[in-house]
C-alpha positions in Angstrom: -5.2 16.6 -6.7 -2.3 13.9 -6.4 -2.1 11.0 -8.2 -3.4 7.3 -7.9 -1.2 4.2 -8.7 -2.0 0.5 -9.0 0.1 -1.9 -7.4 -1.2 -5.9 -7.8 0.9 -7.8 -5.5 -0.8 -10.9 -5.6 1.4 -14.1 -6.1 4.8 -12.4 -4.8 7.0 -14.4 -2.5 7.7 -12.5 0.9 9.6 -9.7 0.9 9.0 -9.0 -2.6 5.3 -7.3 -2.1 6.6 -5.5 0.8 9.6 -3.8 -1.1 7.4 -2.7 -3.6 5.3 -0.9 -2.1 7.8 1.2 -0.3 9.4 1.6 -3.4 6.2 3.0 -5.0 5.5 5.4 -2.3 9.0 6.2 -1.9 8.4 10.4 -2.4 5.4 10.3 -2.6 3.2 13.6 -1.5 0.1 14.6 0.4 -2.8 14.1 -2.3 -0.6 10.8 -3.8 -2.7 7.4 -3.2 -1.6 3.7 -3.7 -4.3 1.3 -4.5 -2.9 -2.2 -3.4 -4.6 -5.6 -4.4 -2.5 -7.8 -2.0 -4.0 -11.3 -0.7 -2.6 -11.3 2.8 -2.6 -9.2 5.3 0.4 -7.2 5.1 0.9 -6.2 9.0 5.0 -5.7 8.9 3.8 -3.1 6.2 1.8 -1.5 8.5 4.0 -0.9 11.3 6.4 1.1 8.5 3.7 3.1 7.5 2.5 4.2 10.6 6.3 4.9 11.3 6.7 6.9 8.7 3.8 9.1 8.3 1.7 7.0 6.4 -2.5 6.2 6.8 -4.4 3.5 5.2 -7.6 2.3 4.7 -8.0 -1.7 4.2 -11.1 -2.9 2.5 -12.2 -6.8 1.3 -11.2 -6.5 -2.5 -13.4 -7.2 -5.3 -10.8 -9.7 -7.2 -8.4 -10.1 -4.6 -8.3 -10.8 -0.1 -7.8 -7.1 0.4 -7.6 -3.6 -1.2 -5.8 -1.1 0.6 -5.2 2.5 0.2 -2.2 4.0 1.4 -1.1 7.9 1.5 1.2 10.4 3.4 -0.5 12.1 6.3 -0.6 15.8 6.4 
């Protein structure tokens, strides 16, 4: 089993939230997950991810516009 982080991006100025998450799953491996509490939709995110071998799931979040999960593809 991988591991699960947190990342709250809400109230960043562009590009901040954006360079944060690549930061945080910067190495991360198959079974890793980022749980992202963002309130925009992040789609120049989304192009990288799917560059880069990345899936997500985006959900309506609880405190927050969105939650998204992001991990590598196998």
């Amino acid at each position: 089993m991988g591991r699960e982080v947190l990342l709250d991006v809400r109230g960043m100025e562009a590009p901040e939230p954006l360079e944060r998450v690549l930061e945080t799953i910067d190495g991360f491996e198959v079974g890793d997950v980022l749980r992202l509490v963002i309130d925009c939709r992040p789609q120049p995110l989304y192009r990288i991810l799917n560059r880069n071998g990345f899936a997500y799931d985006e959900r309506p979040g609880r405190e927050s516009l969105y939650e998204i999960a992001i991990w590598r593809e196998s």
